[in-house]
C-alpha positions as CSV (number, residue, x, y, z in Angstrom):
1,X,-12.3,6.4,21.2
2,X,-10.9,8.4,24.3
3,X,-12.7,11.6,25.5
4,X,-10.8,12.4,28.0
5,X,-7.4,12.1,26.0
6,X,-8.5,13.6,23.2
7,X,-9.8,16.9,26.1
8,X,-6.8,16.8,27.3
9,X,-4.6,16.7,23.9
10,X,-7.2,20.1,23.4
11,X,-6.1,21.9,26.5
12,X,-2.5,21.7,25.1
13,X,-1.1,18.2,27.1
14,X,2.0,17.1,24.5
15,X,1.8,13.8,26.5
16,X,-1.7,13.1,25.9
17,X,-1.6,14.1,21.8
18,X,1.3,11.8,21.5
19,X,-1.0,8.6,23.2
20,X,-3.4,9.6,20.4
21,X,-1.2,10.0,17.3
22,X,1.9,7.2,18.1
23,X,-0.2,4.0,17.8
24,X,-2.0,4.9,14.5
25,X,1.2,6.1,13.0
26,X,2.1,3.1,11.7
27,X,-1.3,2.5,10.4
28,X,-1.4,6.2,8.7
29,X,1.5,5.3,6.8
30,X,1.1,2.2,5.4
31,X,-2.0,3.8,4.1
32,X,-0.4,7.1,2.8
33,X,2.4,5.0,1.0
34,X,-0.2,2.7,-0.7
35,X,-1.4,5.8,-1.8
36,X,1.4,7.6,-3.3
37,X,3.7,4.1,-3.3
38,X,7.0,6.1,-2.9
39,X,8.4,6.1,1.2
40,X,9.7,9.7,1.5
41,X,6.3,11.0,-0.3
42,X,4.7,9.0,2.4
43,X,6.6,10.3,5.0
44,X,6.5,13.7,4.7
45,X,3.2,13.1,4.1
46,X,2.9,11.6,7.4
47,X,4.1,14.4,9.1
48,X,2.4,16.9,7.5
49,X,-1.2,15.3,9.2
50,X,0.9,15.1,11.8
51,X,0.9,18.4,12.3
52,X,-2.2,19.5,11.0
53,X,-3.8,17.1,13.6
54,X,-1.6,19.2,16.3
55,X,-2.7,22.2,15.1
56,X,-6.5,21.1,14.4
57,X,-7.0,19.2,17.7
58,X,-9.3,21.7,18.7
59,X,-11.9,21.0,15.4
60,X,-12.1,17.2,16.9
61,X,-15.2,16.1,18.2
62,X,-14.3,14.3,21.4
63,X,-17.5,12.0,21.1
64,X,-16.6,10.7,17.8
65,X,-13.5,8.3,17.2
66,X,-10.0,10.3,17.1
67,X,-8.8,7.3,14.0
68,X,-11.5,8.6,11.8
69,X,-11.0,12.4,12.1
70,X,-7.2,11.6,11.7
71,X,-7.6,9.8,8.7
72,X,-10.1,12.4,7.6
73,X,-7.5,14.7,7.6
74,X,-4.9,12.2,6.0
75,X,-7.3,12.0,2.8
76,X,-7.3,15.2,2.5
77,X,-4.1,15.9,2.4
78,X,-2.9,13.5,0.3
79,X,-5.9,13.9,-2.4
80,X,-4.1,17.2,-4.1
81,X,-0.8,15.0,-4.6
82,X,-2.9,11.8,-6.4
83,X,-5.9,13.1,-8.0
84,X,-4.3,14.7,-10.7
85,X,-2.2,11.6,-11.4
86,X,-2.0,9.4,-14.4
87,X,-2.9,5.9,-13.3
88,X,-0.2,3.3,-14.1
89,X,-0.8,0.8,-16.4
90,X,-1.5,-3.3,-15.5
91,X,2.5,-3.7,-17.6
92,X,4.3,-2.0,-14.7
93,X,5.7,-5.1,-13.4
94,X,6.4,-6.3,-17.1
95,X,8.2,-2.6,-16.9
96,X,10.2,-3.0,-14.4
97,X,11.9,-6.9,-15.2
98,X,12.7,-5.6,-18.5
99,X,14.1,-2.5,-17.0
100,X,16.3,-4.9,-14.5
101,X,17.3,-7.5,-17.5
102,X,18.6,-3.8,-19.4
103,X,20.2,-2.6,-16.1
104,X,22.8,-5.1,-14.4
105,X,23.9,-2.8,-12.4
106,X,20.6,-2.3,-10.3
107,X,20.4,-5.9,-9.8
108,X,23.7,-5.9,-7.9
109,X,22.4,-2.6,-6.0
110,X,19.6,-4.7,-4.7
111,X,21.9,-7.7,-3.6
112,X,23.9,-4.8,-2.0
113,X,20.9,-3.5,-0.3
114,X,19.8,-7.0,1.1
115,X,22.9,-7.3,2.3
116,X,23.7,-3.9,3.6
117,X,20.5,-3.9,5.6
118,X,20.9,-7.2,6.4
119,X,17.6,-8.3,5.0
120,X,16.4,-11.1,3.9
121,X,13.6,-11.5,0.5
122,X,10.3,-12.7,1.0
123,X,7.6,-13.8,-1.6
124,X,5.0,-12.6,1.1
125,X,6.8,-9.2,1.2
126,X,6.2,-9.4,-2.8
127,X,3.0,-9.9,-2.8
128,X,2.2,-6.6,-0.7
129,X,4.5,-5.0,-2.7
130,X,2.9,-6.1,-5.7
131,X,-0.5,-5.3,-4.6
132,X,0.9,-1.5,-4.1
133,X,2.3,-1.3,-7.8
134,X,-1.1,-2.4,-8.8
135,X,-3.5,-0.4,-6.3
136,X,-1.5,2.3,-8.5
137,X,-3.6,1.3,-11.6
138,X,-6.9,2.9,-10.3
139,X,-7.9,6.3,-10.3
140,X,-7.0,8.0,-6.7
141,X,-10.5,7.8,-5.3
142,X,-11.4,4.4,-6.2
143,X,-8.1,3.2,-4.4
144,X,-8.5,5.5,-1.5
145,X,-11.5,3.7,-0.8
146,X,-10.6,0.6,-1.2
147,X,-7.6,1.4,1.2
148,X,-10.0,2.6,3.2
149,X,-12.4,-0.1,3.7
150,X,-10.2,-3.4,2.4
151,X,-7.1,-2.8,4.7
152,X,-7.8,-0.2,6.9
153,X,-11.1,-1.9,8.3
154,X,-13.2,1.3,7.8
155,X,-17.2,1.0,7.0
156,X,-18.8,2.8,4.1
157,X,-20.4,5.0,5.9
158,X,-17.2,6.1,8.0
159,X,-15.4,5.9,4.2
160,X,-18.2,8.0,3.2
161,X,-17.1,10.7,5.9
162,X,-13.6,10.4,5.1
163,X,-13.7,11.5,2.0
164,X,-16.7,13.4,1.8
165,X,-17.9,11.1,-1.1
166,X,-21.7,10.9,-0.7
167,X,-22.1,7.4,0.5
168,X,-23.6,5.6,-2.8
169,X,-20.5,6.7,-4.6
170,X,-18.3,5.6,-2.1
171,X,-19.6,2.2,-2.1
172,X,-19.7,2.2,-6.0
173,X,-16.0,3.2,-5.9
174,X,-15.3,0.5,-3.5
175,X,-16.7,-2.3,-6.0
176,X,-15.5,-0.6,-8.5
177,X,-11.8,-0.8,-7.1
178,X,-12.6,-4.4,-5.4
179,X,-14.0,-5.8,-8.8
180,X,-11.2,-4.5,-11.1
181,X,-8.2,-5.8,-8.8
182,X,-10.1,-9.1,-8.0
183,X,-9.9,-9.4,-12.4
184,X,-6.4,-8.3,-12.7
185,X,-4.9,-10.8,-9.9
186,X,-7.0,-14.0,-11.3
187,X,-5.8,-12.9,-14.9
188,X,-2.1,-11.7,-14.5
189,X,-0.9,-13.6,-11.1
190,X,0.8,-17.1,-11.3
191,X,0.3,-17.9,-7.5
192,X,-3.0,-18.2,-8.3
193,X,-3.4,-19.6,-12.0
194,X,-1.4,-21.6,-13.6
195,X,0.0,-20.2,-16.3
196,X,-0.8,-16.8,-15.4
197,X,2.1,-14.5,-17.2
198,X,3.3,-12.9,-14.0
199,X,6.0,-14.7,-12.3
200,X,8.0,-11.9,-10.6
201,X,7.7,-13.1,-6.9
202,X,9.0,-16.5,-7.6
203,X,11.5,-15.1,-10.2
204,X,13.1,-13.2,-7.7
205,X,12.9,-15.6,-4.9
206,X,14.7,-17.8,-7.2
207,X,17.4,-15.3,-7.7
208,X,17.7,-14.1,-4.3
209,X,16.9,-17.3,-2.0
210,X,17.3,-19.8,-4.4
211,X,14.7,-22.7,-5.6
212,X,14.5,-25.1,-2.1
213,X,13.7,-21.7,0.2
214,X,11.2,-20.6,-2.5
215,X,8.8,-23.6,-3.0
216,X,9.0,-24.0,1.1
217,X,7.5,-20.3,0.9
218,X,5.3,-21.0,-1.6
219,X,3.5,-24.0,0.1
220,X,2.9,-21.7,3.5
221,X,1.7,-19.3,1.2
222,X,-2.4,-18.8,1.8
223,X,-2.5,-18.0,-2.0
224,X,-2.3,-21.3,-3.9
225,X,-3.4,-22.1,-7.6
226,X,-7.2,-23.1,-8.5
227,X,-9.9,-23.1,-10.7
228,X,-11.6,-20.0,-9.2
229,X,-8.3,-17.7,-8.8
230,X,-11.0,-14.8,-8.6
231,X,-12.0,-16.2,-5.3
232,X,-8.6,-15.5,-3.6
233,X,-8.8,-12.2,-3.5
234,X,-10.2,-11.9,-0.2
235,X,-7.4,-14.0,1.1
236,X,-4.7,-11.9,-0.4
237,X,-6.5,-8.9,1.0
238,X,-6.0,-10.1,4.6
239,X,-2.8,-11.4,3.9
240,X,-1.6,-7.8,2.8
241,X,-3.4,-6.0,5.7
242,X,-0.8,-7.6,7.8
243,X,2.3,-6.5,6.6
244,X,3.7,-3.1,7.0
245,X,4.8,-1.9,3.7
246,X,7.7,-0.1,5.2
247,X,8.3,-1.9,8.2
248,X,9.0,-5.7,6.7
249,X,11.8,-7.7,6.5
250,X,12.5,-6.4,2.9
251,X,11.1,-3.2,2.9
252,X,14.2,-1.1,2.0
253,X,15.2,-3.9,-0.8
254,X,11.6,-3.3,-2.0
255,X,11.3,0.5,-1.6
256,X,14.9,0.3,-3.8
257,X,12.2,-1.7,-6.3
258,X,9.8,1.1,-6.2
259,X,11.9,3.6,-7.3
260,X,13.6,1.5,-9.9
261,X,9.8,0.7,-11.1
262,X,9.0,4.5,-10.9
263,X,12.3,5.4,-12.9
264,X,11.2,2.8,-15.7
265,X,7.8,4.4,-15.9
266,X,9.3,7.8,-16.5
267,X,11.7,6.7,-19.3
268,X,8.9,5.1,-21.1
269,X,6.9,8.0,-20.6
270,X,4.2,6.2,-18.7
271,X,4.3,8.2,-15.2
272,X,3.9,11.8,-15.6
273,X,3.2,14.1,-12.5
């Protein structure tokens, strides 16, 4: 929180609204694209609050924090785009490695695109990536509060505000989310069952890095096999919180994934607007 700047930024000083608005924006969209997982929805979605936080300085209270007004306005915005959206099924990665085993020629665009961008795969990358496709599974307000609170570091009560949920149903919405990703991840997710049916990171890492590179990944992992996979979730959480969905060493190779995963969906007739 910064009175003076955020005075200043109301008077008209450029300068002043750029120290405001440049070190959240990375923050703001990471958040908007686990929203709407799709970058140039994210984007322009970016600049759009942007703006509206340029143009809305004034309504700011400069005694309360800047972060949470700007995210305040980044909820709202983005709520007309997700509310009204189907959620995607707990298949979607089952979706998309059939769709890739149908389509040889994407697999070689996404060696191209590792290449051409001179990236390199990561399972940790995966793993947020995968935690995106399946954020995607709950309705838009129990996953906007659980972006909220879970990755963003927001309370409840400044949730609460955010949104303009009253606060019980904030915090139900939170649990709700929390509870029902906790269940999918402990049920579907090999890194921490064994025997779990999804595979994908590893799969790929196979492909892409081949099998010495991925087990030396998968023993630094934090997210290991165990009897009580439900209780990893918190660790996964963290571990996801750190990486910029768009800003990682793969994130163009997995944005390419995205919108092969979205194209799937809409053959099958599983993502509608």
């Amino acid at each position: 929180m910064n009175p003076e700047l955020i005075q200043k930024a109301q008077s008209g000083n450029g300068e002043a609204f750029s120290q405001l608005v440049e070190p959240l924006r990375p923050l703001l969209l990471a958040y908007l694209y686990r929203r709407v997982a799709g970058k140039e929805e994210a984007e322009d979605l970016c600049q759009e609050v942007l703006m509206s936080a340029y143009l809305e300085i004034s309504q700011c209270d400069p005694t309360q924090s800047f972060r949470l007004w700007l995210f305040q306005l980044a909820s709202r915005l983005a709520d007309p785009l997700t509310e009204g959206r189907q959620p995607w099924g707990q298949s979607a990665l089952e979706v998309l490695q059939d769709y890739l085993l149908e389509h040889e020629a994407i697999q070689v665009e996404l060696q191209a695109t590792l290449e051409e961008e001179e990236e390199t795969y990561s399972i940790a990358d995966h793993v947020d990536f995968c935690f995106t496709v399946q954020a995607q599974t709950l309705f838009s307000k129990e996953r906007n509060v659980l972006l909220l609170t879970e990755l963003q570091g927001f309370s409840d009560a400044e949730a609460k505000v955010i949104t303009a949920l009253p606060l019980n149903e904030a915090e139900e919405k939170r649990g709700e989310a929390v509870d029902a990703l906790r269940e999918l991840f402990a049920e579907r997710c090999s890194l921490v069952k064994a025997g779990a049916p999804c595979t994908q990171c590893r799969d790929f890492s196979n492909w892409l890095s081949g099998p010495e590179e991925t087990e030396e990944e998968l023993r630094d992992l934090p997210l290991q096999p165990t009897v009580r996979p439900e209780a990893s979730f918190e660790k996964r959480l963290q571990w996801v919180a750190r990486i910029h969905p768009l800003q990682s060493g793969s994130s163009r190779f997995h944005e390419h994934l995205m919108q092969t995963l979205r194209r799937a969906l809409g053959d099958k007739g599983l993502l509608k607007p």
